[in-house]
N, C-alpha and C positions, 0 to 999 in steps of 0.2 A: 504494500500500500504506500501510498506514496506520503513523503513526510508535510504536503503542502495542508494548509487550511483553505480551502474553496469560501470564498463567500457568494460570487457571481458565477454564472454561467451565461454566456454571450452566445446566440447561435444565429448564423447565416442563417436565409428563410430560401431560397430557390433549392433547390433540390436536396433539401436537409429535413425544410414542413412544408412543403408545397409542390407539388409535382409541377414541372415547367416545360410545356411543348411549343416551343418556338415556332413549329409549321404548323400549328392549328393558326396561330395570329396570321402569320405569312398567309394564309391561305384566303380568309377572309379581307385581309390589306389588298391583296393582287387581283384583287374580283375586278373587269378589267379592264385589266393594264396586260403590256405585252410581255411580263417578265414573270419565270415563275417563282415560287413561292422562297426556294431555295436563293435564289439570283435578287430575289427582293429584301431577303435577310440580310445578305452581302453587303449590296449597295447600303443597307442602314447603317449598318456596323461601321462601314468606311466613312460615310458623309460626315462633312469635317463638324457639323455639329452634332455628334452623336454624344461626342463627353458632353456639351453644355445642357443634352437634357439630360444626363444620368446625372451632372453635377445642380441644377438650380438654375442654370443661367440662361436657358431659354422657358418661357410658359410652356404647358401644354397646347394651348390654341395657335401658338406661334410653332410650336413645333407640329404642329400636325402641316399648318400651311407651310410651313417651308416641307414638307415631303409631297404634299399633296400637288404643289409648286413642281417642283422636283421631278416627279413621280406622273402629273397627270392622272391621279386622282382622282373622279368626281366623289368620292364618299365625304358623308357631311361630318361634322366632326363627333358627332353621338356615335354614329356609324364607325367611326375611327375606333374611339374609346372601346367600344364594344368588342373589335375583331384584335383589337390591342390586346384587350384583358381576359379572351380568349387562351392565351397562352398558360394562363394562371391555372391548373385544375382541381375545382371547386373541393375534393375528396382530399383532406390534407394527409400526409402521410405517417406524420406519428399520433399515437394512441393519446386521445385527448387527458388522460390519468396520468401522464406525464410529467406533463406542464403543471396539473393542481397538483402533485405530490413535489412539485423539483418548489415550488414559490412557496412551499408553508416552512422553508429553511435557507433558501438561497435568492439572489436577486435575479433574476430573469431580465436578459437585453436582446433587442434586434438588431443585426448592424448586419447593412444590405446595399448594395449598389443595386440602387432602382429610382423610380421616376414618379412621379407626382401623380399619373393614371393609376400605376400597379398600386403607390399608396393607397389612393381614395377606395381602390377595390377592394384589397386586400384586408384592412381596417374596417368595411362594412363590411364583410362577407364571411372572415373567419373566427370563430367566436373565440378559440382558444390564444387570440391576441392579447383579450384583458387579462391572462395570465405575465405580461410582458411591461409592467409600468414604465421601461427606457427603452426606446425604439431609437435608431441612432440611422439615419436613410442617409445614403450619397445624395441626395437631390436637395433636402436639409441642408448638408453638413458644408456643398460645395467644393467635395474630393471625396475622392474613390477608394477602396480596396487595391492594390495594397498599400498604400500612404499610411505609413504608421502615426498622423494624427488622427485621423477617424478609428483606430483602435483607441487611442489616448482619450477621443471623446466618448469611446463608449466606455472605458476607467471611470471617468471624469461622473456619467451618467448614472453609474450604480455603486460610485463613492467607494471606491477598492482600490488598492495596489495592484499593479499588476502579478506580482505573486500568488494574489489573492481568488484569479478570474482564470474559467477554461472558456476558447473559445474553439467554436465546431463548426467549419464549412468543408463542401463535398471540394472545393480546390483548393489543392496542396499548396501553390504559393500565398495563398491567402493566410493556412495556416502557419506555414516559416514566418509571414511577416507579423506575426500575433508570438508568434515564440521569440523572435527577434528582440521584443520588447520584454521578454521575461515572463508572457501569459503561457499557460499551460495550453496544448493543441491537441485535439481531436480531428483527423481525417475525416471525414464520414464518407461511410459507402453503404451501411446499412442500419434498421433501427437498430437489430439484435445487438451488431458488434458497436453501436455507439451504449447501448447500456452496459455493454463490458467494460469499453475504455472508461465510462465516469465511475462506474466502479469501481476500477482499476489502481484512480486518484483519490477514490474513498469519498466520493458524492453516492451520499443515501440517496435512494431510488425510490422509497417507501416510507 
């Protein structure tokens, strides 16, 4: 067991509590246009404002028309939102007895590179978020995964040392730069072996 005192646990939300299918959005985006679903991914990922909406600095509405600009487009912006937040799936993937058993002894944070749509959805749609009183968003914070200040503000958020905090996302350089600072790291690849690892560190699970 490991000799650390846990007070916080910090977890990524894409594919750690939320199953995340990138081509269901794509698919509904591309409705049409002459590009498919895969090749519309691309081009997002690349467009030089793609940081300014995962960081804060473009709106939603501004960022829909600059793709829809872009893009040629006619979907309205409801229509956006909607095939956007498609990618999200509604069925989250860890057991909601989780989360009330981890918060009656530890502090619970979110810290995510995401965007002010996935927010607004994400926040009304899943209920085992009020388990989470620090949610710590790229789109908030105005910097990204892996910038070791946005781990400092999710410290900062649920009032721990970094000695003191594990944090858990399904990509590995995310977790090096959370160790980097001296947080304890959890890979994830599955729920089972993520209940072993906080185990592991001697986080009660019950």
């Amino acid at each position: 067991m490991s000799s650390r005192k846990i007070r916080a646990i910090i977890f990524d939300i894409g594919r750690v509590l939320i199953r995340v299918d990138v081509a269901r959005a794509m698919t509904g985006l591309a409705a049409g246009l002459s590009v498919s679903p895969s090749e519309l991914w691309a081009a997002i990922e690349k467009d030089p404002r793609w940081p300014d909406s995962q960081e804060g600095r473009i709106s939603p509405l501004d960022w829909y028309l600059h793709l829809s600009k872009r893009l040629g487009s006619s979907l309205t912006f409801e229509q956006f939102k909607e095939a956007w937040n498609r990618a999200l799936d509604p069925e989250p993937i860890q057991n909601h007895g989780l989360f009330e058993g981890l918060s009656r002894k530890y502090r619970l944070c979110l810290l995510s590179n995401t965007d002010p749509i996935h927010v607004a959805h994400m926040e009304s749609t899943y209920d085992f978020f009020r388990f989470f009183p620090a949610r710590v968003y790229s789109c908030n914070s105005g910097i990204s995964k892996p910038n070791p200040l946005i781990y400092r503000e999710a410290l900062r958020a649920c009032k721990v040392r970094a000695d003191q905090a594990v944090y858990i996302d399904d990509i590995l350089p995310y977790v090096d730069a959370a160790q980097n600072l001296g947080i304890a790291g959890i890979h994830y690849t599955s729920p089972g072996q993520l209940a072993a690892d906080l185990a592991a560190i001697g986080v009660a699970l019950d």
